[in-house]
ROPASE-168513 format. One line per 3 residues: number of its first residue (from 1); their letters; for each residue x, y negated, z negated of N, C-alpha, C, O. Coordinates in steps of 0.02 Angstrom, whole numbers, plus 32768, in hexadecimal, padded with zeros to 4 digits. Example, Ala and Ser with C-alpha at 12.3 -4.5 7.8 and 13.67 -1.06 7.14 Angstrom:
1	AS	8294/811C/7E7A/8267/80E1/7E7A/8294/80A5/7E7A/82C8/80A6/7E59; 8282/8070/7E9E/82AC/8035/7E9B/8285/7FFE/7E76/829E/7FC7/7E6E
end
This chain:
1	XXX	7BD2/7C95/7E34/7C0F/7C90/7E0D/7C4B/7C9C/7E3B/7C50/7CD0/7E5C; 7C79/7C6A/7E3E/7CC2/7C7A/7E6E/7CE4/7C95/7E3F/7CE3/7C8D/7E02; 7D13/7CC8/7E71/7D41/7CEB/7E4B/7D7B/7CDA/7E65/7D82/7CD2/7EA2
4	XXX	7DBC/7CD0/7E2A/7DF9/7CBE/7E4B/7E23/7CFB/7E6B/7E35/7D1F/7E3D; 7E32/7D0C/7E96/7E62/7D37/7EA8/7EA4/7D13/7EB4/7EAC/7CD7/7EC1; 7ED6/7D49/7EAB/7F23/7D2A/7EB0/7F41/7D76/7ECC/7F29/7DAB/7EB8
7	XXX	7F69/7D73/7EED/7F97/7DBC/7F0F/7FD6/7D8F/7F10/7FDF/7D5A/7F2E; 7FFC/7DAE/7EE9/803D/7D8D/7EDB/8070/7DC1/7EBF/8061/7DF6/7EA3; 80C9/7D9D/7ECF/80F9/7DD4/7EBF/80FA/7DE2/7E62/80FD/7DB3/7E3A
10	XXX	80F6/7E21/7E50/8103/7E2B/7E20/813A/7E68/7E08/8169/7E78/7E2C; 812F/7E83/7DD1/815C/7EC7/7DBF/8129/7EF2/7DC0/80F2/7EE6/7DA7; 813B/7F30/7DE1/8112/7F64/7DD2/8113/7F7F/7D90/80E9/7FAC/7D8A
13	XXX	8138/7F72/7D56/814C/7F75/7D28/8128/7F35/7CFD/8137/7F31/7CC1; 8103/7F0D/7D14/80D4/7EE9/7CFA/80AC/7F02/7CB9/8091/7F36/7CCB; 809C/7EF5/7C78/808A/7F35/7C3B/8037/7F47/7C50/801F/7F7E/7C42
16	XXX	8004/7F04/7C7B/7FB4/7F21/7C82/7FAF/7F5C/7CC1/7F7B/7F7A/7CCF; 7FE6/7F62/7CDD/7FDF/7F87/7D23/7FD5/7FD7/7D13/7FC1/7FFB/7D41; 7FDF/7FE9/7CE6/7FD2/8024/7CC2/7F96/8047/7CE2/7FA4/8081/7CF3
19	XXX	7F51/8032/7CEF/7F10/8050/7CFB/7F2A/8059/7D5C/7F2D/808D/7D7D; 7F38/8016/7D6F/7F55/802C/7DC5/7F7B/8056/7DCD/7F7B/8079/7E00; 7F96/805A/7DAC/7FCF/80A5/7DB7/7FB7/80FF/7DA2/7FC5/8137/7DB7
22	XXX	7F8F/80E2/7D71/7F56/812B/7D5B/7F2B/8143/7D9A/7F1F/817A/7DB2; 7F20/8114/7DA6/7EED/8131/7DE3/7EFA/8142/7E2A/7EE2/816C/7E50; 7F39/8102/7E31/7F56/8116/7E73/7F61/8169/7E78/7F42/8196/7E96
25	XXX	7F9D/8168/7E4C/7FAD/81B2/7E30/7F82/81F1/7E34/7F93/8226/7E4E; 7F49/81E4/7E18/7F13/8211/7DF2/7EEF/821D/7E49/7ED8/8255/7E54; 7EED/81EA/7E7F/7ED4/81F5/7EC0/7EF6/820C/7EF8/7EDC/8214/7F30
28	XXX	7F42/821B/7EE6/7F71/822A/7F05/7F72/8270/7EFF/7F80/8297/7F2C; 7F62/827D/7EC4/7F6E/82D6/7EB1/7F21/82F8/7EC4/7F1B/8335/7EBF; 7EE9/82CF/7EDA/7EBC/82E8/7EC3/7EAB/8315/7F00/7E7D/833D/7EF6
31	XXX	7EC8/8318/7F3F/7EB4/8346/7F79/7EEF/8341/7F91/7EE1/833E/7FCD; 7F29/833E/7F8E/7F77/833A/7FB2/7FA4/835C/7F95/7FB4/834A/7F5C; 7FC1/838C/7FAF/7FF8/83AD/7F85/8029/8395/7F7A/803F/8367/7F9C
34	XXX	8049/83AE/7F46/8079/837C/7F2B/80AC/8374/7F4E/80CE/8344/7F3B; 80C7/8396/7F87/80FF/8395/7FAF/80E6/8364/7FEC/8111/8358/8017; 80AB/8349/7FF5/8096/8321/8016/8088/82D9/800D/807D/82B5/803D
37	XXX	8086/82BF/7FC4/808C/8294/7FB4/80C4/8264/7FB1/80F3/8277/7F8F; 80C9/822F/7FCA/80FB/8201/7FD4/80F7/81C3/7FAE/8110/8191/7FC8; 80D7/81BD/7F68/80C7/817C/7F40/8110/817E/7F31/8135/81AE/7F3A
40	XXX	8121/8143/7F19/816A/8128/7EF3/813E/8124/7EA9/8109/810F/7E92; 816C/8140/7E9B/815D/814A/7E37/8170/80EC/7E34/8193/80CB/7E5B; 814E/80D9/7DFE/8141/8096/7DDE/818D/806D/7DDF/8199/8035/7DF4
43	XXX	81BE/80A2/7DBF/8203/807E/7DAA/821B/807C/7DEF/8249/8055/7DFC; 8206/809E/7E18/8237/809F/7E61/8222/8064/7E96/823E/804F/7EC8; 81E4/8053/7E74/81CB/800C/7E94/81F3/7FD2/7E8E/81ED/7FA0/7EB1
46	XXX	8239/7FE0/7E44/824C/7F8C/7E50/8291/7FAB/7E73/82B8/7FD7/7E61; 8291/7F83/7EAB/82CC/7F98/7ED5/82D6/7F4E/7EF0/82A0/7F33/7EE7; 830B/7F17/7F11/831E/7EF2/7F2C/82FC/7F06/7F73/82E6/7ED5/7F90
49	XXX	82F5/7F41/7F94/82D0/7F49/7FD7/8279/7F47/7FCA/8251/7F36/7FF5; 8269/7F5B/7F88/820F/7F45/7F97/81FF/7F0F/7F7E/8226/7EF4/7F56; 81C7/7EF3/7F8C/81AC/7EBB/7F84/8171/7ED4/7F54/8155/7F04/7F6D
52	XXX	8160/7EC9/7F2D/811A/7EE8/7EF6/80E0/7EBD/7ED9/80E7/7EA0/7EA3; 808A/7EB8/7F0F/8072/7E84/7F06/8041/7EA5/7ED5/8043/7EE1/7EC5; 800F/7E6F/7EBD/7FDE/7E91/7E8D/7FAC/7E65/7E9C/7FC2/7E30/7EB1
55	XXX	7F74/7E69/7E9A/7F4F/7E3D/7EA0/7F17/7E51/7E76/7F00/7E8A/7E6E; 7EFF/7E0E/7E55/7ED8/7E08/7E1C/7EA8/7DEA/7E29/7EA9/7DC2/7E58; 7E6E/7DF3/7E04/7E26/7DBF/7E10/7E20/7DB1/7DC7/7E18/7DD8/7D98
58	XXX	7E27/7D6D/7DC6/7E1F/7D4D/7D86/7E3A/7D79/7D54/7E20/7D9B/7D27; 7E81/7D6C/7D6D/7EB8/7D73/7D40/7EB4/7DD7/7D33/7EDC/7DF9/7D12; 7E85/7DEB/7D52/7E90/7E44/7D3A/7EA0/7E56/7D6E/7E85/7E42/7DA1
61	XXX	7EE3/7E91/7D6D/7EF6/7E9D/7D8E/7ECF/7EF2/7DC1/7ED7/7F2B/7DAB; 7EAA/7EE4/7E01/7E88/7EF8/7E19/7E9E/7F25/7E43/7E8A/7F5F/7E47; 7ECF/7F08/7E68/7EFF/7F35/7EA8/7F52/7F2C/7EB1/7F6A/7EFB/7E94
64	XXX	7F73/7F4E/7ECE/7FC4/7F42/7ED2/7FCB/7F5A/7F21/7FA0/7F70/7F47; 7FF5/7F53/7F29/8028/7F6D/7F75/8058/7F4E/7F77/805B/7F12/7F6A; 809D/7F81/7F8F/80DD/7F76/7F92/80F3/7F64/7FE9/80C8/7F6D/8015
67	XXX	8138/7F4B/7FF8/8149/7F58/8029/8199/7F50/8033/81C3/7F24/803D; 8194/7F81/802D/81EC/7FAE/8033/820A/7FAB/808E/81F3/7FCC/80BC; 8239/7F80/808F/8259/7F79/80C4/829F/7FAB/80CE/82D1/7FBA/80AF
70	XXX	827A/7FBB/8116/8299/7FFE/811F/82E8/7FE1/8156/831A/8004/815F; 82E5/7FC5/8161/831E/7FA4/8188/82F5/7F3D/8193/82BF/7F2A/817C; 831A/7F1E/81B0/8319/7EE2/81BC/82D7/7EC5/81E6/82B9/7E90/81E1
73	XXX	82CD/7F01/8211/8287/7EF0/8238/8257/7F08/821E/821E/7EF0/8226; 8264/7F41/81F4/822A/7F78/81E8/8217/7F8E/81A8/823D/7FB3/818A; 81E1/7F7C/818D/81BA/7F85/815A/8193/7FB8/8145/8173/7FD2/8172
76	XXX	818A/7FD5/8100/8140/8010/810D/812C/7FFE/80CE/814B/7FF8/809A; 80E8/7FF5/80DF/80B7/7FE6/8095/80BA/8019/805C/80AD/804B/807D; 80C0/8028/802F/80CF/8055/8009/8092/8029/7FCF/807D/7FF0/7FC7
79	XXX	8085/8082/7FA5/804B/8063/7F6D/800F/803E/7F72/8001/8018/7F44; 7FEA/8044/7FA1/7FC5/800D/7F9A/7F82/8029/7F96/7F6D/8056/7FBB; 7F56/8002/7F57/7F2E/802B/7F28/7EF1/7FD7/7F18/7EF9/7F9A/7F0D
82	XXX	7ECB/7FF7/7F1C/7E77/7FC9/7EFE/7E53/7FEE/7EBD/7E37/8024/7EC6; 7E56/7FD6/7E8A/7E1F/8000/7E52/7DD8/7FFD/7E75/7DB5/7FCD/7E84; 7DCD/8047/7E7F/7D7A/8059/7E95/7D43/802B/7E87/7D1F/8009/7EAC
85	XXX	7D47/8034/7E4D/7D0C/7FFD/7E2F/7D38/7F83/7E54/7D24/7F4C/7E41; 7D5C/7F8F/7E75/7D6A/7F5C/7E97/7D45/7F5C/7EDC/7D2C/7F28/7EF3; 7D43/7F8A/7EF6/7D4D/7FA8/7F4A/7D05/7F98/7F4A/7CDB/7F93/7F1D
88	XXX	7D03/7F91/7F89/7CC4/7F64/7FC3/7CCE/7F30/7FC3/7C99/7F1B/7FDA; 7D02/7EE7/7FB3/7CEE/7EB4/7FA8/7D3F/7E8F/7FD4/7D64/7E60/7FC6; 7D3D/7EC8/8010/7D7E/7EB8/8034/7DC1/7EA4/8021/7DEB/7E84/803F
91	XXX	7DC2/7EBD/7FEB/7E06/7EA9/7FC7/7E37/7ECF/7FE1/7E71/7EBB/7FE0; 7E28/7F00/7FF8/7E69/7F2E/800E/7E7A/7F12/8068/7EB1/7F18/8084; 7E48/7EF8/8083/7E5E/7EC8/80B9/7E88/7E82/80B6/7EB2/7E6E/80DE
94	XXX	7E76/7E69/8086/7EA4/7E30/8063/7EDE/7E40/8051/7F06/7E12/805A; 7EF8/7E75/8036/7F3C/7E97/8023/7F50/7EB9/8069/7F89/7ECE/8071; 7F3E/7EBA/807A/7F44/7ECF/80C9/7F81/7EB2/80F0/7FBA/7EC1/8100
97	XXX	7F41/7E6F/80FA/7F4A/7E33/8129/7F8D/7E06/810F/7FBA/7DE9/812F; 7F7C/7E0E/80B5/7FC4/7DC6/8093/8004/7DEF/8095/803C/7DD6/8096; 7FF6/7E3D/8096/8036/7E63/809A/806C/7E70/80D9/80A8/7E74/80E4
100	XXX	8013/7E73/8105/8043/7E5B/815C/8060/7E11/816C/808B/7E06/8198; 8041/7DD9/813F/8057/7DA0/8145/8098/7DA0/8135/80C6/7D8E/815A; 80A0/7DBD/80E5/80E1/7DAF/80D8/812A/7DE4/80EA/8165/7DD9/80DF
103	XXX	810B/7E1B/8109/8144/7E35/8138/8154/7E02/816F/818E/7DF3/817C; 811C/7DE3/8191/813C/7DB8/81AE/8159/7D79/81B7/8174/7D5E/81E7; 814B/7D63/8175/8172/7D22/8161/81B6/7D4E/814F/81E3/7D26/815B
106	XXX	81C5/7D6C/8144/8214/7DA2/8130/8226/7DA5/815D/8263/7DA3/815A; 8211/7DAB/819A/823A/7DBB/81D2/823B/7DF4/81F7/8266/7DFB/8223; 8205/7E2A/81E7/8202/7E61/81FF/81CF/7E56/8230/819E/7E30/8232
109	XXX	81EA/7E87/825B/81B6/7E8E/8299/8189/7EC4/82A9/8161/7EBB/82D8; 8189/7F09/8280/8173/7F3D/8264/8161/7F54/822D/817B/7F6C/81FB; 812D/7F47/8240/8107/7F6F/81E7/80E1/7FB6/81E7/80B3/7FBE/820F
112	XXX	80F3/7FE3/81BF/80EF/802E/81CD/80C4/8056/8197/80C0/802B/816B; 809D/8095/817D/807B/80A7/8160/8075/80E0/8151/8068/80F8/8188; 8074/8114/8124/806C/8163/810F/802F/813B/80F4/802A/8105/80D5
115	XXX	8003/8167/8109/7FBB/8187/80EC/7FA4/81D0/80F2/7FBA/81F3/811F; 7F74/81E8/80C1/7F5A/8224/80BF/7F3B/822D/8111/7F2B/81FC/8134; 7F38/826D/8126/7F07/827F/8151/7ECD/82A9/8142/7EAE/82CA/816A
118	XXX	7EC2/82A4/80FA/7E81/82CE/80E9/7E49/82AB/80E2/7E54/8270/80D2; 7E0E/82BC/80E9/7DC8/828F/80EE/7DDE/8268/808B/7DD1/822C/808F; 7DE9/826E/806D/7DEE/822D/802D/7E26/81F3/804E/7E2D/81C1/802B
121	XXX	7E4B/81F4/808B/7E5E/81B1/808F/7E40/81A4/80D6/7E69/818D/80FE; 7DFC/81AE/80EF/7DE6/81A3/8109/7DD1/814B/8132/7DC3/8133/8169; 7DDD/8136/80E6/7DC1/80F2/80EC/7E11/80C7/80F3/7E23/809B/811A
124	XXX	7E31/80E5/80C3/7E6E/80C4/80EB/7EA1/80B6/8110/7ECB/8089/810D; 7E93/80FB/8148/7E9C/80FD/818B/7E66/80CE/81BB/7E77/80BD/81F5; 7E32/80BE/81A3/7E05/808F/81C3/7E23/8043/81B9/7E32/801F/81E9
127	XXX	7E29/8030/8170/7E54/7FEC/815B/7E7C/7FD3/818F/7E6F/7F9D/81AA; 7EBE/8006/81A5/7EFE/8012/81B0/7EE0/800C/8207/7EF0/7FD8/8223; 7EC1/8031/8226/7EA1/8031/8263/7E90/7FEE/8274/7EAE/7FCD/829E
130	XXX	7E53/7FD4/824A/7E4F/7F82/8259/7E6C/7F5C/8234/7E48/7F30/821C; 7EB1/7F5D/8222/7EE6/7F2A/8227/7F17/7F36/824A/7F4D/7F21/8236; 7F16/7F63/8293/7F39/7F50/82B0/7F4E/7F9E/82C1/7F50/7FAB/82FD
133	XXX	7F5B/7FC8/829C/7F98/7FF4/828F/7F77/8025/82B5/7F3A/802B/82BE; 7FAD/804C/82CF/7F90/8092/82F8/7FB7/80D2/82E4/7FE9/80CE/82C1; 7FA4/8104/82F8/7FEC/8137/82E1/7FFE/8134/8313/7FE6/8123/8348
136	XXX	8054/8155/82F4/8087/8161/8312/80A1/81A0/82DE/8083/81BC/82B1; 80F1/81AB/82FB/8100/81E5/82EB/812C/81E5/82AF/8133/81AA/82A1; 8147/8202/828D/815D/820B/823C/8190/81E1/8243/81B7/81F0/826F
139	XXX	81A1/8195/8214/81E0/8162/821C/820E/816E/81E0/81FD/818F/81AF; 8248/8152/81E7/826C/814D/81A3/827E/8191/81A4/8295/81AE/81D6; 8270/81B2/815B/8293/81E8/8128/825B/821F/814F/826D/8258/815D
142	XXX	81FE/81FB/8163/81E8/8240/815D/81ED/8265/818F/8208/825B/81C5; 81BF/82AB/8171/81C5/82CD/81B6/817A/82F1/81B7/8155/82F0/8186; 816B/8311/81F3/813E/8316/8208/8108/8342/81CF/8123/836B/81AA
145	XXX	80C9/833A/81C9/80AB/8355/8180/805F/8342/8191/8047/830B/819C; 8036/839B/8191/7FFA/8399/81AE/7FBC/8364/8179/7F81/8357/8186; 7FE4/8351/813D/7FC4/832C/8116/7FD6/82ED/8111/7FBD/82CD/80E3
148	XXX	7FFF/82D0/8138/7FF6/8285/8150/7FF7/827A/817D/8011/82A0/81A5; 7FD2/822D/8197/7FD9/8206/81C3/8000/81D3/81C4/8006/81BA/818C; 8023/81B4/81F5/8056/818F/81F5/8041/8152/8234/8040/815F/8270
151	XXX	8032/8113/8215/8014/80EE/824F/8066/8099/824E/8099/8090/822D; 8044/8073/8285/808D/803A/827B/805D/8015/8297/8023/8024/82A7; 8085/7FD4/829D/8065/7F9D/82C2/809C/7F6A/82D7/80CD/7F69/82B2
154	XX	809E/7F45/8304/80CA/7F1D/8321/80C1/7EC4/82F5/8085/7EB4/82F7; 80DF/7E9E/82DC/80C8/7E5E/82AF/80BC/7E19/82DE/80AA/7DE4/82C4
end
């Protein structure tokens, strides 16, 4: 059986996105203190600087990731989330790859990243590793914090 996938711009404010945002959320709090967490609450997603994709498999909406441009060259992925019961089936490499595409059809030449450094984002410091990205040191607003990692990549 083929399945259609689509990763395309939408509203994070979309009315089925409800369960992606439960969980993102619900995995954000679940080993990170709250002064360590850097998600953008739902409404702060519609901004003229982010871009907000979703991607669906036959039409249900499965995964999202944002990308909030931090100046003209420089980008940082923000939000970006797979429902569990999705995951193994490389989808979060595909949101990856169309998200680095379309930073660089925009024009940026830097694409940048906050992730956890505790063994639960284990795997997506691995993602982030083989697409490219390496750490570097705290960009933008943050600042240095024994509970994240902060990786970039050149486009």
């Amino acid at each position: 059986m083929t399945q259609s996938l689509s990763f395309t711009l939408e509203s994070p404010l979309t009315e089925d996105l409800g369960l992606l945002f439960q969980r993102h959320t619900a995995e954000m709090h679940a080993d990170t203190p709250p002064e360590s967490i850097h998600m953008m609450p739902r409404e702060t997603l519609v901004s003229p600087d982010i871009d907000f994709f979703v991607l669906r498999r036959d039409g249900i909406a499965v995964g999202m990731a944002a990308l909030k441009r931090l100046d003209p060259m420089h980008g940082e992925i923000k939000s970006m989330h797979v429902l569990a019961e999705a995951r193994g089936a490389g989808l979060s490499r595909l949101m990856l790859d169309r998200l680095s595409d379309h930073a660089r059809q925009s024009g940026l030449t830097r694409l940048s990243l906050e992730t956890g450094a505790q063994a639960s984002f284990a795997a997506a410091r691995r993602l982030y590793a083989r697409g490219g990205f390496a750490e570097c040191p705290p960009f933008g607003a943050y600042q240095p914090d024994p509970n994240s990692v902060f990786m970039t990549r050149m486009l």
